[in-house]
N, C-alpha and C positions, 0 to 999 in steps of 0.2 A: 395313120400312125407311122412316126418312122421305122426302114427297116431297120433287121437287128446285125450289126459290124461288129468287128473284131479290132480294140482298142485299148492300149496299155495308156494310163494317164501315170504323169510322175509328179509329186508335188515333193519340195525339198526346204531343208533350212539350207539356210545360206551355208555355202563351205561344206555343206555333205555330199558332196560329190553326186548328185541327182542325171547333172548331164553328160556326164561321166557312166553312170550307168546307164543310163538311155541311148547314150551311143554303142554300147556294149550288148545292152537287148537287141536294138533292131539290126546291130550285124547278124546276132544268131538266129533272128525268126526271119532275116530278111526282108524287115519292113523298114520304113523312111520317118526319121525322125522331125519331128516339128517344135525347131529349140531355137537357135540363132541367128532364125531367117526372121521368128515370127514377127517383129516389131517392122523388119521393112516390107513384112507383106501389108499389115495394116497403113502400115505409112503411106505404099502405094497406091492402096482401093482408096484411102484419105486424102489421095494428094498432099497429104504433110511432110514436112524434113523429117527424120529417122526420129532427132533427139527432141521434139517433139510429141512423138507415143512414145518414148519411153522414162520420160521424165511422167506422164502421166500415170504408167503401166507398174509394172514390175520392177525398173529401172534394166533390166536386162533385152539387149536387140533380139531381132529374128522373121523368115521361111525362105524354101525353096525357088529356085527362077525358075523351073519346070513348072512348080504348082501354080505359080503369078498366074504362068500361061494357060494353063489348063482351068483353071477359075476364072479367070478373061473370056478367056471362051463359051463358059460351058454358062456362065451366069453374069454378064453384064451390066443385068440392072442393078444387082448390087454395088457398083463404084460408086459415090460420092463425089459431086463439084469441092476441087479443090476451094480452101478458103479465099477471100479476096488478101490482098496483097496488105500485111500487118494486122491479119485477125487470123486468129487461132481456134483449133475446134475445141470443143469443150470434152467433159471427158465421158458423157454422154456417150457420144458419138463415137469415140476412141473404142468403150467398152462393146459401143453397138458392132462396131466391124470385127473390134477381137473376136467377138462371138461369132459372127458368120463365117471367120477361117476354121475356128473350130468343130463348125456344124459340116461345114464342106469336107475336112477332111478327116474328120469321123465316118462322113456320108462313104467315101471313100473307103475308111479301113485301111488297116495291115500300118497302121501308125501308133507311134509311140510319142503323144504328146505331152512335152515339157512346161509346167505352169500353169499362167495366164490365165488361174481360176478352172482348166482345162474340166477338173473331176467335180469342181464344182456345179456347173454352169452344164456338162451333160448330166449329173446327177437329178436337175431341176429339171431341163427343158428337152430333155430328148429319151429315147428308147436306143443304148446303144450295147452290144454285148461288151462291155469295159472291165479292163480289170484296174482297179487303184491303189495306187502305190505312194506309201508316204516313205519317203529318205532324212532319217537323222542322221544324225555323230555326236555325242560327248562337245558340249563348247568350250573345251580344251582344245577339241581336236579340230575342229573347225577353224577357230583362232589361229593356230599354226597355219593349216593349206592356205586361210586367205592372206595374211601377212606374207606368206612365199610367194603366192599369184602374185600379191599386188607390190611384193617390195613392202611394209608395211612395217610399224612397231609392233608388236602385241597389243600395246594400249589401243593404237589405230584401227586394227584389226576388228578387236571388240567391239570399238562403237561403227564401225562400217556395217559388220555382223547385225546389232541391234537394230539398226537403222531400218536395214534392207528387209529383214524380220519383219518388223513393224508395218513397214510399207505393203510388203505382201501382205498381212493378217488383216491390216486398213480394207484395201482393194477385196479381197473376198466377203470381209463380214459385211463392208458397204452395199456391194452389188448383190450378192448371193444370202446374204444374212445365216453364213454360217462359220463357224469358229475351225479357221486351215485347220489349225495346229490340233485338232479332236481325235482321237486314234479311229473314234466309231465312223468316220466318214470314209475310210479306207477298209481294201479287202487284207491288204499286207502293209506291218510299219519296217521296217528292216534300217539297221543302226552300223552304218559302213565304216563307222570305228571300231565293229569287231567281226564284220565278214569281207569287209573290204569292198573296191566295187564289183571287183570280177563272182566275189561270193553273192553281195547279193543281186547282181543283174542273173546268176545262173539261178536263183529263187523263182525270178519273176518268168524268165523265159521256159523253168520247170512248169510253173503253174498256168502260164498261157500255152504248153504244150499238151495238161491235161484236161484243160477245155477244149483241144481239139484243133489247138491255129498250127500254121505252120511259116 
């Protein structure tokens, strides 16, 4: 059985500031966040172009060049022969790798992992000391943050919103068979259109501080 780590998982709607908060937890517990590297780390153990996993994935990139290294290292046989030259890997295989950066740096600890089915996928297949975390906002308020990110109209905004929604809810009920969006899969929902993220990143790093992390 695997052993038992110390792991914040963040799942988000689109525009709720998820990564945002996860940046803001692992400054205060002092752990390393696994959010915008993770599609080039997959990409790399795949051998595939970036936009490649992530038109399969979440649509959002990501992990760390330290961690590349240190998973290079420590576990080799996990890399995959790149595909031949005009074939594509399927999304099998996409999902198979997402999962073993996830297991690896669970295995790890003191990480605050963003998405990519994160809470799903240790829910199912591992023993990890996790705390999970769901991030809404009012899709008023989401509407607004992504139309400013992206430069957008409102109406733009909304179906970007839907879209990217969808594609996550797709991706988990597919592989995991279980519904993101369900409060009961989580240990905390927190709604950063009324604590903000600095309110609720200080929730989450309350509650990982009274199970004992640091």
């Amino acid at each position: 059985m695997a052993r038992s780590v110390a792991v914040v998982t963040i799942t988000r709607q689109y525009g709720a500031g998820g990564s945002s908060v996860a940046q803001r937890v692992a400054a205060a517990l002092g752990w390393t966040v696994i959010d915008n590297e993770f599609v080039n780390e997959v990409a790399a153990r795949a051998g595939l172009p970036v936009e490649a996993v992530a038109a399969k994935e979440e649509r959002v990139p990501s992990l760390m060049e330290r961690m590349v290294r240190a998973l290079a290292d420590a576990s080799p046989e996990t890399f995959v022969p790149a595909p031949s030259p005009g074939e594509t890997a399927d999304e099998e295989t996409i999902v198979a790798m997402t999962e073993r950066v996830i297991a690896e740096a669970a295995d790890h600890g003191r990480v605050v992992l963003v998405g990519r089915g994160a809470q799903a996928y240790l829910a199912r297949a591992r023993e990890a000391d996790a705390l999970h975390v769901y991030v809404v906002a009012p899709r008023e308020v989401r509407i607004r943050e992504i139309a400013a990110r992206l430069g957008l109209g409102e109406k733009e905004a909304a179906s970007a919103l839907d879209a990217t929604d969808a594609d996550r809810d797709r991706y988990v009920a597919r592989h995991y068979q279980r519904r993101r969006q369900d409060p009961v899969n989580y240990h905390l929902v927190l709604n950063t259109g009324w604590l903000g993220y600095d309110g609720a990143a200080d929730l989450i790093v309350a509650s990982a501080r009274r199970r004992g992390w640091s």
